[in-house]
Each structure stands twice: as structure tokens, then as C-alpha cells.
N, C-alpha and C positions, 0 to 999 in steps of 0.2 A: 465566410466562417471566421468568426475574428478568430486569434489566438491570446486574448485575456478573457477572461469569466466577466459576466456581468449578473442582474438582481435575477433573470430568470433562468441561465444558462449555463456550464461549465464552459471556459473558453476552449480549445482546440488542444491549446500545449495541454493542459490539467487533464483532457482526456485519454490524449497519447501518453502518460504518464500510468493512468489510474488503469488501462485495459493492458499495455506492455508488462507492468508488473504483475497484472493479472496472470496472466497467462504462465510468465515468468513461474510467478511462486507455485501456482498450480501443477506445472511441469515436475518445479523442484520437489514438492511434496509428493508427487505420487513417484517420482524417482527415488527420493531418499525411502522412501517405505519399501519399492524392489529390490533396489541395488544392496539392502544389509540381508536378504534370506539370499541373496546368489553365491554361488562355488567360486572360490579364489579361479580367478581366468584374466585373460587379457581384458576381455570384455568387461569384467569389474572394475578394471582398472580406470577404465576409459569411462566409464562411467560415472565412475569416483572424480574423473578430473574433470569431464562437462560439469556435476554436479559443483565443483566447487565455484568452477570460472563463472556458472550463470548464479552462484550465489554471490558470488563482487560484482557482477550486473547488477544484482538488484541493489544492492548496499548504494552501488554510485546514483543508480537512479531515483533510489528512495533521500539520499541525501540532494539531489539534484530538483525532486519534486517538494522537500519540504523547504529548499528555497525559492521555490517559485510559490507555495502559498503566501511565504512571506510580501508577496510586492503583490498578487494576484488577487483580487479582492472575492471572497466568497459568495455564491449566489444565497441568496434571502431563503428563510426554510418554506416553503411552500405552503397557501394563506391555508389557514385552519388544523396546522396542526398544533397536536396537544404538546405542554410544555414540557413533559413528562415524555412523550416519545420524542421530541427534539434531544432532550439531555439523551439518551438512551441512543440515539444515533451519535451523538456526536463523542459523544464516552466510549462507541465501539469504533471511531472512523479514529479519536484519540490511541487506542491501545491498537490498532493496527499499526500505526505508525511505528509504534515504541519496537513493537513486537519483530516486524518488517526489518528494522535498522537493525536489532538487539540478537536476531537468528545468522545473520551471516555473520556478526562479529563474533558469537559465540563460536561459530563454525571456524574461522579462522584463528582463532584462540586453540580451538580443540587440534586443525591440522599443527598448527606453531608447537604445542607442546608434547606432540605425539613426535617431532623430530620431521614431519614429514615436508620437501620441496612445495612451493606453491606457485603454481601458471598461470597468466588469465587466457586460456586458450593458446596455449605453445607459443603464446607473441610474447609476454610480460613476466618478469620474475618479480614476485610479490616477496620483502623480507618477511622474516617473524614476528610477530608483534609481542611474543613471548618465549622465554626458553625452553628447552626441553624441561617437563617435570609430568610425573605419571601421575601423582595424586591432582593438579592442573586437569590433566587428559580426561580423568573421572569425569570430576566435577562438569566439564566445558562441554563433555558429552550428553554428558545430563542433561544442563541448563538448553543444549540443543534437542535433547527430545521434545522436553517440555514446553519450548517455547515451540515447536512443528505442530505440537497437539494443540496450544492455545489459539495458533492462526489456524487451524479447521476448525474450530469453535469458533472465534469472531469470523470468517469469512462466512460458515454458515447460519449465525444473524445477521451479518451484511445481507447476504443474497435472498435469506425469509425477511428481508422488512422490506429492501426493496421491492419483492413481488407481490408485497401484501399490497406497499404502498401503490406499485401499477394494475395487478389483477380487484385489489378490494375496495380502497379509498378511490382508485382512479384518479391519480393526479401524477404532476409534473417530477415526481419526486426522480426516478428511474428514464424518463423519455428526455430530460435535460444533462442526462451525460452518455447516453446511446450517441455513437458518431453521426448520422445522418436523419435522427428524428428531432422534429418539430415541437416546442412546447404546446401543448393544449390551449394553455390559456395564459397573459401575461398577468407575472404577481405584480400587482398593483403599488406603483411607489406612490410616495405622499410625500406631496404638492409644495413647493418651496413655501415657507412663511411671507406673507403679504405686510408691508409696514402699513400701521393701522392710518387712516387719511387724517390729516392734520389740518386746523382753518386757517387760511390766509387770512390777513388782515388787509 
């Protein structure tokens, strides 16, 4: 199992990336949507601080994964899709990223200027990145809802294209970043240019 991508495959690192934030953010959303209806308790509290420490998880990893696209070469889109669904994937795997990076920082903008201490997990004291200001707090909070609702909106076109692409189309689209599945079929690369034959004399 290499760990670089190649024309038909996600490589190794690209997948431990794209499933750990999965899960990650998946966590973080159905936590941030319990932890604001519960009763001030200890339990909120703690809640409140995993929620924030696994939101700088994702922030290092997402900034971590988007330097490893950089050097990691992208797999080919898989033969016969339309150009129009390529753009449409790749305009939602674009605003994931943004969104991904854009929701913990709003998040710690929103702790920074609410006055509140910041842990990564009772190891790590994170400064402020902002000062105390309420009208700050508002806005930070906001810009944090909305971007919570935009990634359940792109993750759920994420997860309806890929299933169209593996239950409808049947192709490699989905079984080339599953950790232990085999491509179907190899996307076919095209053939080094041949110099044309020349006459000796």
C-alpha cells in the first residue's frame, strides 16, 4: 500500500487524512448541535472543552492534509465522467476544504473574544488570537453556526455522489479511497509520445 496517490488510487497518507477528519468533524457536529440544548453542569463543561480541542485537531490536520495535496499528486477522474459532474465534485471537495479550515478558526475567534481560556486536551495552552469584544463574540458565533450548517450540506453531496458514483455508475470513484478495496478497473494512462522514425542516409 504505497503512501503517495497515484492515476487510479488515493495513496495511504491522503486516506488516513480524508477518513480521521471524517469522523473527526462528524463527531464535532453532532456534538456541537447536543452540547448548546444541555443544562449548565460539569458535564457541559467538558464537553465544551473536548469540543473545542478536537476542533484544533481538525484545523492542524486539515492544514497538514492540504500540504500533502500539495506534493501528492491527484488520482485521474475516472474514465467517462461527465465534465459537468467532475466540476461539481471538485467545487464541493474545494469548499470542504475552505469550510473545514474556516469553522475552527471561527471557533476560536468566537472562544478568544468571549474572554474564555483555551486547552488542546489539558496538555496545551492555546493564546487568543483575538481580544475580548462581545460584538466579535456575536458575529464569530454566527459565522460558526453557518459554516456547521454549510459542511452538512457539502458532506451530504459528498456522500450522495459518491454513492451514486459506487451503487449507480459502478465505477472506481468511491472503492479508490475505501482503505482495503481494490480498484475495478485500471484508468488507463496514455502511452509516452513516440519520435516520429527518421531516414538515415
Amino acid at each position: 500500500m504505497s503512501a503517495r496517490s497515484d492515476a487510479t488510487r488515493w495513496g495511504s497518507v491522503a486516506r488516513f487524512f480524508h477518513w480521521t477528519i471524517a469522523l473527526f468533524v462528524i463527531g464535532l457536529l453532532v456534538g456541537g448541535l447536543t452540547m448548546t440544548d444541555m443544562k449548565v453542569s460539569p458535564d457541559k463543561f467538558k464537553l465544551y472543552a473536548l469540543h473545542k480541542s478536537f476542533g484544533i485537531t481538525v484545523l492542524g490536520l486539515m492544514l497538514l492534509r492540504f500540504a500533502w495535496r500539495g506534493v501528492d499528486p491527484r488520482p485521474q477522474d475516472v474514465p467517462g465522467m461527465a465534465p459537468v459532474v467532475a466540476f461539481a465534485a471538485h467545487a464541493v471537495h474545494r469548499l470542504l476544504y475552505v469550510a473545514l479550515i474556516a469553522m475552527p478558526i471561527s471557533g476560536w475567534v468566537y472562544n478568544s473574544a468571549s474572554n474564555f481560556p483555551l486547552q488542546w486536551f489539558g496538555l496545551i495552552n492555546l493564546p487568543a488570537i483575538v481580544s475580548a469584544d462581545k460584538d466579535l463574540k456575536h458575529l464569530a458565533h454566527e459565522v460558526h453556526e453557518f459554516l456547521a450548517w454549510t459542511i452538512i450540506a457539502l458532506l451530504l453531496a459528498h456522500v450522495a455522489g459518491a454513492l451514486k458514483h459506487h451503487f449507480i455508475d459502478r465505477d472506481d470513484t468511491l472503492r479508490r479511497m475505501l482503505p482495503f478495496a481494490r480498484p475495478l478497473a485500471q484508468t488507463p494512462v496514455a502511452p509516452a509520445p513516440q519520435p516520429e522514425p527518421t531516414d538515415t542516409p
